[in-house]
TORDOLUM-678776 format. One record per residue: x, y, z of N, C-alpha, C in turn. Coordinates in steps of 0.05 Angstrom, whole numbers, padded with zeros to 5 digits, always signed. Layout:
<pts>
XYZXYZXYZ;...
</pts>
This chain:
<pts>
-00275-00072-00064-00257-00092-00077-00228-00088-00068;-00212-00112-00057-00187-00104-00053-00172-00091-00079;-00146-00084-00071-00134-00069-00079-00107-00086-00096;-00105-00091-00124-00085-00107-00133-00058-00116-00114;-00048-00095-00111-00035-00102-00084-00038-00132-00063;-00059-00123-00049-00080-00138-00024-00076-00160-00041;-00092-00172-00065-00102-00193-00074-00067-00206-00080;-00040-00199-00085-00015-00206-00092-00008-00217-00066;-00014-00203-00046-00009-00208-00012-00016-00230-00004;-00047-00234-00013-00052-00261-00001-00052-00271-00017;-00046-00279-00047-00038-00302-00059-00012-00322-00047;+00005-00296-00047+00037-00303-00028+00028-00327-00001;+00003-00309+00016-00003-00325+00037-00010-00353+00042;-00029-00350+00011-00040-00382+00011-00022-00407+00008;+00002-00393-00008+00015-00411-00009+00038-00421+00012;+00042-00405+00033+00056-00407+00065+00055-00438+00072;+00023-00437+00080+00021-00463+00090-00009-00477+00086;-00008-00503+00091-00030-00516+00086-00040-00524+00052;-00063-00522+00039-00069-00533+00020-00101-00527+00006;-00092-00506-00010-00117-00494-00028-00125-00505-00053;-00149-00498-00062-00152-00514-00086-00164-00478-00114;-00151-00484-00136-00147-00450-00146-00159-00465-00172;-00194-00470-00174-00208-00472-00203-00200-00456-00216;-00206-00461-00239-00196-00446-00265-00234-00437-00281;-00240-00413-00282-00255-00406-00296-00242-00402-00328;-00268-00399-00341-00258-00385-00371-00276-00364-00387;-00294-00356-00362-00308-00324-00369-00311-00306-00338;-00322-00286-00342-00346-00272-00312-00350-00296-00307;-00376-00305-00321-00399-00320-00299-00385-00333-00278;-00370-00360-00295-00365-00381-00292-00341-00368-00260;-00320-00336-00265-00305-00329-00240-00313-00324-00225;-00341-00303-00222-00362-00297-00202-00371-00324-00192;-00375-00342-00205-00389-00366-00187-00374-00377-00169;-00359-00386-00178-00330-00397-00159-00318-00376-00129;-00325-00355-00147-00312-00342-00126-00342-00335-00091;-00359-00340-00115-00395-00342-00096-00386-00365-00070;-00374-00393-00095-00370-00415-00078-00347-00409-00047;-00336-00385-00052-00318-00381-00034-00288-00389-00036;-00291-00402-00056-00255-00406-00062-00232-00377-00069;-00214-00380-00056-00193-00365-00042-00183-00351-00065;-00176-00356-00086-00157-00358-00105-00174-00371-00139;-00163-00355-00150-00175-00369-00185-00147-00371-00208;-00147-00390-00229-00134-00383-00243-00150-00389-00269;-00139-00378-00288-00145-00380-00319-00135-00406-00328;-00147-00410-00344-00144-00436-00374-00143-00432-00401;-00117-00436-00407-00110-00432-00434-00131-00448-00453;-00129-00469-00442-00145-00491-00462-00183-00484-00460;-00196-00478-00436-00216-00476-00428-00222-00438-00447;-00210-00426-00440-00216-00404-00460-00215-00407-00486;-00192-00421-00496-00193-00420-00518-00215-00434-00534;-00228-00457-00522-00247-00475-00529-00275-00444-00530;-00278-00431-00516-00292-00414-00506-00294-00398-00534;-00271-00393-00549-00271-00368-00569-00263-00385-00596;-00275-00407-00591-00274-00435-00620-00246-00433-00623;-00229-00441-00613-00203-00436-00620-00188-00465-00603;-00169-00492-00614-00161-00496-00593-00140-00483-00581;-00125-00503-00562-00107-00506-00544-00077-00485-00554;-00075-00465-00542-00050-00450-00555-00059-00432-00576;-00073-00431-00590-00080-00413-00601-00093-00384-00612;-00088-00377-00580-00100-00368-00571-00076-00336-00575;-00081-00306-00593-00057-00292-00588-00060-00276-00560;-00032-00266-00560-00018-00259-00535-00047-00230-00519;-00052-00215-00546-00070-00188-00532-00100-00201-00530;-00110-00222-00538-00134-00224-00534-00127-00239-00506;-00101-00258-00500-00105-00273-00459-00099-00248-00450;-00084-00223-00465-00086-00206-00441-00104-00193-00431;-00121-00191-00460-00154-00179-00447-00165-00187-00436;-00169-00210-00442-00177-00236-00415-00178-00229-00388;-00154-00236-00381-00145-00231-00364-00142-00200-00346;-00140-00183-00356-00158-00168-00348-00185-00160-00341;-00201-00175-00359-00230-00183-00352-00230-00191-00327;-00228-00212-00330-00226-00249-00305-00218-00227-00271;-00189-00209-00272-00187-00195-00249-00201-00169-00243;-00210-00163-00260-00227-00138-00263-00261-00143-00252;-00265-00173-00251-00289-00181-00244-00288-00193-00215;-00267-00203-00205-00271-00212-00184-00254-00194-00155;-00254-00205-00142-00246-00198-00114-00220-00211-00108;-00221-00238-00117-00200-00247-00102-00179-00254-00123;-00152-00258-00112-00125-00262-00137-00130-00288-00155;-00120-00273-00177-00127-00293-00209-00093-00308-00218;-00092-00326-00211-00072-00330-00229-00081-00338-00268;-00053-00321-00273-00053-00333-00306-00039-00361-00319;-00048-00370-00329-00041-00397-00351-00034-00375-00373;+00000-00371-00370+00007-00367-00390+00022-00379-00410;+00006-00404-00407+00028-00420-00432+00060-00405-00432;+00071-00414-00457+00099-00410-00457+00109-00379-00456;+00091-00363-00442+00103-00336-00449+00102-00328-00477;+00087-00336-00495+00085-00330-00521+00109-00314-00533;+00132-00334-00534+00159-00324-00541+00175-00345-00536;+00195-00348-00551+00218-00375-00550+00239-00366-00534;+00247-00336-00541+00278-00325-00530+00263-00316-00505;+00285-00315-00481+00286-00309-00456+00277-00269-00456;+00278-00261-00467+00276-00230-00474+00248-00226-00494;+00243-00246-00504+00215-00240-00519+00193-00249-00490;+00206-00271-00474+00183-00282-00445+00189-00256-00430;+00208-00236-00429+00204-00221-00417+00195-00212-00421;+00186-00198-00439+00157-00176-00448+00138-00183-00438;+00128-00205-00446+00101-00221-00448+00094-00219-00413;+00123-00222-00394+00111-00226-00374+00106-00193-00357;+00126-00185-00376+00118-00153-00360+00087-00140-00368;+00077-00156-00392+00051-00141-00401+00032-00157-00376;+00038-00183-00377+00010-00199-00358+00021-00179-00323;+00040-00177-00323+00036-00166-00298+00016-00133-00293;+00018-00119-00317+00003-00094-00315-00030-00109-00319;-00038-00128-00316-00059-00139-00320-00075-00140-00290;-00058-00137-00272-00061-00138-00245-00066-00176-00234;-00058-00195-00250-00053-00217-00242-00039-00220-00217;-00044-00242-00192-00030-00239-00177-00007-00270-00183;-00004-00271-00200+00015-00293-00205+00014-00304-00238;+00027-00317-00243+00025-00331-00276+00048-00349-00279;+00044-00364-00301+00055-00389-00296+00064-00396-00326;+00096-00399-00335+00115-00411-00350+00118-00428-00358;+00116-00445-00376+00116-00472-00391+00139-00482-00415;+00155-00499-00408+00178-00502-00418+00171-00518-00437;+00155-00522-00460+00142-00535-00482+00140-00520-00502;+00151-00536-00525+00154-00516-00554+00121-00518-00568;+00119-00537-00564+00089-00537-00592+00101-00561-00616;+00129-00560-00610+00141-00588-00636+00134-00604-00628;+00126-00631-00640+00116-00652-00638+00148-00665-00642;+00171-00655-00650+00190-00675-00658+00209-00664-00630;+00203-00639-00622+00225-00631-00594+00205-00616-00575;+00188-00636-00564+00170-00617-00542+00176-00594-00518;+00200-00603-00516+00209-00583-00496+00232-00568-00501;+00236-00548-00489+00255-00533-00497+00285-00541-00478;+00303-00537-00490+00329-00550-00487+00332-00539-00452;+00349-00558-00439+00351-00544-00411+00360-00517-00401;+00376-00510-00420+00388-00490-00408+00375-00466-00420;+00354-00468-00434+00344-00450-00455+00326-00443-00433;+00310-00472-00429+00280-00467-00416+00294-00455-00378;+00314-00460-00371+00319-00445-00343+00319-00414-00350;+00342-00400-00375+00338-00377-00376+00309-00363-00385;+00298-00378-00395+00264-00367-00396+00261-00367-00369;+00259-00379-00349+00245-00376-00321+00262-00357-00315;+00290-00357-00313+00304-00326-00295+00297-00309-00310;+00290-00298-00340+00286-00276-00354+00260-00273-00335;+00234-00293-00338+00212-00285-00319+00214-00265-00297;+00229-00280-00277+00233-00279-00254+00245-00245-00252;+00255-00235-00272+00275-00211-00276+00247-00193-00274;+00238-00204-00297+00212-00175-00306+00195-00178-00289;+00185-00192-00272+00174-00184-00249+00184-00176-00234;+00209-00175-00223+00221-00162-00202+00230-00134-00215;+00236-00124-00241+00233-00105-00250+00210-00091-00248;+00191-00103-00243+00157-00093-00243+00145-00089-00218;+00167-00100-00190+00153-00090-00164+00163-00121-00148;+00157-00143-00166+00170-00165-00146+00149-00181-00135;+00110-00173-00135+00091-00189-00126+00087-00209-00141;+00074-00206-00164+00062-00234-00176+00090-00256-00169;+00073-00276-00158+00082-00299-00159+00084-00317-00187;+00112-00340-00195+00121-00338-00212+00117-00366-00201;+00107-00383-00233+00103-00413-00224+00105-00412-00252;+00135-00438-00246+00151-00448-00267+00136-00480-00281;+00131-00486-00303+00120-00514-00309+00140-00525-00320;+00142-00556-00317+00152-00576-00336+00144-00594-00346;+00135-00594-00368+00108-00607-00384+00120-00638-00387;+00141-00646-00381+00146-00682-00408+00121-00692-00401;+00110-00709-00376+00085-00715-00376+00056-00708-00394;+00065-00684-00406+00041-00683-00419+00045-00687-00452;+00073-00685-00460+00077-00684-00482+00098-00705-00491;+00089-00730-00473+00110-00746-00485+00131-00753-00485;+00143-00738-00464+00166-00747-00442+00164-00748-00410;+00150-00764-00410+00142-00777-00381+00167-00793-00368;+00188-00772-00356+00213-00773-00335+00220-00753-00323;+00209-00776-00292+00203-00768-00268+00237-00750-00258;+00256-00766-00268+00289-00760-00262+00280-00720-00282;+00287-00725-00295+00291-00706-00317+00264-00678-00308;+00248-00691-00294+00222-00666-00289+00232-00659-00268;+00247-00673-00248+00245-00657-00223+00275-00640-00225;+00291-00649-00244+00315-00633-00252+00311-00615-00261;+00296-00606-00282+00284-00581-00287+00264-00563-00265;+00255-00578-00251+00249-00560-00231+00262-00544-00203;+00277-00563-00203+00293-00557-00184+00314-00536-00188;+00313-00536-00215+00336-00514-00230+00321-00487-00236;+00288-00495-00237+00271-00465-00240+00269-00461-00215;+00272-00467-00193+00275-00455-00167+00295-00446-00161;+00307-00457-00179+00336-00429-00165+00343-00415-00177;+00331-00406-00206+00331-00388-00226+00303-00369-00218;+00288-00370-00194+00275-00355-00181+00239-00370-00182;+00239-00385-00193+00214-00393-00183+00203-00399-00160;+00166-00386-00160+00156-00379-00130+00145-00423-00123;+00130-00423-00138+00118-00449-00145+00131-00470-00164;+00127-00492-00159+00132-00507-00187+00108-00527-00190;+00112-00541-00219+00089-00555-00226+00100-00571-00247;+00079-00589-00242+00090-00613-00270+00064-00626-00273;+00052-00614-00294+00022-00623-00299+00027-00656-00312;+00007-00678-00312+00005-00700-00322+00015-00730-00304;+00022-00712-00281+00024-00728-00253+00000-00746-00248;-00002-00776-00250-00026-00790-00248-00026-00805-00227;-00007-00808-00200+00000-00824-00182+00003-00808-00161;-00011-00823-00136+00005-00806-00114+00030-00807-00108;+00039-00830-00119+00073-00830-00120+00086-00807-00137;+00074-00803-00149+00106-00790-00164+00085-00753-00162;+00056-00751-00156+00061-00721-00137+00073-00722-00109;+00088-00739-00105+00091-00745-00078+00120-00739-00082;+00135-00756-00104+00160-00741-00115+00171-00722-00116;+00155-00703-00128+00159-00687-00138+00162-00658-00117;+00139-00665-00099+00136-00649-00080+00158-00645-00058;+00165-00672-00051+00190-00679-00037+00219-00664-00046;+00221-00678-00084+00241-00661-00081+00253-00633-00086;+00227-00618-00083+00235-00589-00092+00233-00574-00062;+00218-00588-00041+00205-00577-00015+00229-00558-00015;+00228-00538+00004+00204-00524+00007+00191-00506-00008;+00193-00503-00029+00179-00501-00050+00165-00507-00055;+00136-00489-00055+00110-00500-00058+00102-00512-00084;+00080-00533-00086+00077-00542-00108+00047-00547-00115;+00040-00538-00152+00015-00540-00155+00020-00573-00166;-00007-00577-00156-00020-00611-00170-00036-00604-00185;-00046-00609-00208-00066-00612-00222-00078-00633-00220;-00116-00640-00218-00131-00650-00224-00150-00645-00243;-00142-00651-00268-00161-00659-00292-00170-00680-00299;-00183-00708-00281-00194-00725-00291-00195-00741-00256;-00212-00759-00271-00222-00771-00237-00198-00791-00233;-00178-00789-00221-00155-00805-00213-00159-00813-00186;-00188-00814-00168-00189-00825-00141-00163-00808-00123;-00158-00785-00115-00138-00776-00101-00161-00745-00095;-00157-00748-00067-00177-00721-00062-00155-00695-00053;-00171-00677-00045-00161-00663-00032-00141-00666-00011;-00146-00686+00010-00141-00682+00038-00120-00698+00028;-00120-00718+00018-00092-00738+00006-00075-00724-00009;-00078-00706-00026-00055-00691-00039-00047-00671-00010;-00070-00657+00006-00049-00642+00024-00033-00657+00042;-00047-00682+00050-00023-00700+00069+00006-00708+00045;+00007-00695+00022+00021-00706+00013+00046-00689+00017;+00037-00657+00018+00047-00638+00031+00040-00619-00004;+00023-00618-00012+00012-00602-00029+00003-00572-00027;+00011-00556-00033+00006-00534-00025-00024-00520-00046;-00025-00525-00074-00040-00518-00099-00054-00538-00103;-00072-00544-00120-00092-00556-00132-00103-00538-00143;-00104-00544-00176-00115-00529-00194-00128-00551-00213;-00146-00544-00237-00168-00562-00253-00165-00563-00275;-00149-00547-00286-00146-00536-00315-00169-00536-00329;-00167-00549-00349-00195-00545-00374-00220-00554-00364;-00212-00567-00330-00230-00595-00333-00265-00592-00329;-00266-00565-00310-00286-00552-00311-00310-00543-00343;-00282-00540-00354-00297-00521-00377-00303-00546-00393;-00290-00565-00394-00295-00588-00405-00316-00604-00397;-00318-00609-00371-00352-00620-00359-00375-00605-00376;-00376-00567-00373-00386-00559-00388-00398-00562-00413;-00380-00569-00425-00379-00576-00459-00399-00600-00461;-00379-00622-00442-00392-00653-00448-00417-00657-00438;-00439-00625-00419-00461-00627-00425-00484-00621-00447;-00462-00596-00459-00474-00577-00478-00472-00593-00495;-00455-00608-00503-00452-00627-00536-00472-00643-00528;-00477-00663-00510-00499-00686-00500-00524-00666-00512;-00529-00654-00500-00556-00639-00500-00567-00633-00528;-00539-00616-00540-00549-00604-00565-00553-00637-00594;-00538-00656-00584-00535-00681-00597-00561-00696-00597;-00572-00696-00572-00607-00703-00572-00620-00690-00583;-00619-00668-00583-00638-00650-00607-00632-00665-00639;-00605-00655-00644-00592-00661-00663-00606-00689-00676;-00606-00706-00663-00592-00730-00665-00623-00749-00667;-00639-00742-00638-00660-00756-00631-00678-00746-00634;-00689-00717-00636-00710-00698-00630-00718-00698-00605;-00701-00694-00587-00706-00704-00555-00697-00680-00538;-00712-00678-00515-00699-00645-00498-00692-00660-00467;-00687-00684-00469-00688-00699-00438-00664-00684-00423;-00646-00678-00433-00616-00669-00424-00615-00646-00403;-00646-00636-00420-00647-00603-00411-00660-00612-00378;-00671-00626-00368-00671-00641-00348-00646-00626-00322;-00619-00626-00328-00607-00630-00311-00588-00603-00319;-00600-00579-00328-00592-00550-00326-00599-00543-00299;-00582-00526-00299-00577-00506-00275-00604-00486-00280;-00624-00481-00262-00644-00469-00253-00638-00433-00265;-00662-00420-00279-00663-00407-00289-00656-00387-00262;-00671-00387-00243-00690-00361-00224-00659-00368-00197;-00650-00392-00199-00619-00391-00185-00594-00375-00194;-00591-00381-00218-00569-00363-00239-00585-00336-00241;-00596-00332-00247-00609-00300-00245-00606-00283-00213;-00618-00297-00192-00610-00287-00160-00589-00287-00163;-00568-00301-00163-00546-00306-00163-00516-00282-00176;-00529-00276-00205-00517-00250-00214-00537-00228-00206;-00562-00228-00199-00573-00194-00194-00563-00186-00171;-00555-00206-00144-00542-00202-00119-00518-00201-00132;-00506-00208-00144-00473-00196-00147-00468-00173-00169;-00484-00163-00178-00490-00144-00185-00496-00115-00170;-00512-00130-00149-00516-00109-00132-00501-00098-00123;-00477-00114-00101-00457-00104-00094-00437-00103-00104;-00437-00093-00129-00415-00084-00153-00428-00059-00152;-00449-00042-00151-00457-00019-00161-00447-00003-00132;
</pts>
């Protein structure tokens, strides 16, 4: 297994040049598989775990994502980034903790979110939410300087959908030391196209959580460096498991079970990765 180190090295790399895509598991299985599929890079899901431990979105406390997360890198091979929501902390000195603990996690990156949880002030004031990213940016470089540091700016997702005002904040977490930026709730190739433009060269994650017709090869001609899934995986999941268990439920019917994943496949599948774990 590489060496935490190694796995920080080439996270840095992937993002140099060209255009990766970094699923988001929310246990083992689901990281071993992905990583089976050969994808480069993984990150965590706040929302997809939490659904995982009956819990939603955010509610998740700070020592159970860090056990997590330890898990999630402890199982795989290749670098994990973390969904760490807001740093579970408001002041710039409470995100610093939070980010010095996810870094002893051996994460090779984790990711900042400038969103309160208020429904009346979603985001945190500008100059508040920049010193949270330089406090970040401190305690990692206090900590060695690898994990990569990817700053978010949520309005899009919470109800302030401006494109002016998102890329202002980002542009300002890049020079308060952010490695990546991101602005989840991007539904156009115009305005990931925006966004990307105006932070270059500064790499940038896109999220795809829903079928918006935009592939791969079109977000990298867009000059995309990330592609990540968020919940959306763990969510396909679900919206089989609920279908399934709902026909039982519902109809006395097992048709669903039709279109499971093969017993004697998932079984080869972990006894060979098992293997070469011992």
């Amino acid at each position: 297994m590489p060496s935490v180190a190694e796995k920080r090295r080439a996270f840095r790399t992937l993002h140099e040049k060209g255009c990766f895509v970094i699923p988001n598991p929310w246990d083992v299985g689901t990281a071993r598989y992905l990583q089976h599929l050969g994808f480069k890079a993984l990150a965590s899901t706040s929302a997809g775990f939490a659904f995982a431990e009956g819990l939603p979105d955010n509610a998740v406390s700070r020592e159970i994502v860090l056990a997590h997360l330890r898990e999630i890198v402890g199982a795989t091979d290749v670098p994990v980034n973390a969904d760490y929501e807001g740093g579970f902390a408001d002041a710039p000195d409470g995100v610093a903790e939070s980010v010095t603990l996810a870094v002893a996690t051996g994460v090779a990156g984790l990711s900042i979110e400038d969103s309160t949880g208020d429904k009346d002030k979603p985001l945190y004031d500008f100059d508040l939410s920049v010193a949270r990213i330089r406090a970040a940016r401190a305690a990692i470089d206090k900590a060695g300087g690898e994990v990569m540091l990817t700053a978010r700016s949520e309005g899009f997702l919470v109800g302030r959908p401006d494109i002016d005002e998102t890329i202002r904040r980002l542009k300002a977490f890049a020079a308060a030391g952010a490695d990546c930026l991101y602005a989840p709730g991007l539904r156009t190739r115009e305005l990931c196209g925006a966004v990307i433009n105006a932070v270059a060269p500064k790499p940038v994650n896109i999220i795809m959580s829903a079928p918006l017709g935009i592939t791969v090869s079109e977000l990298a001609a867009l000059g995309c460096r990330r592609i990540s899934v968020g919940s959306a995986l763990s969510r396909v999941a679900w919206g089989a498991f609920m279908r399934a268990a709902k026909e039982i439920a519902e109809q006395g019917r097992f048709d669903s079970f039709a279109g499971g994943a093969p017993h004697v496949e998932l079984n080869a599948l972990f006894r060979d990765d098992m293997k070469k774990r011992a």
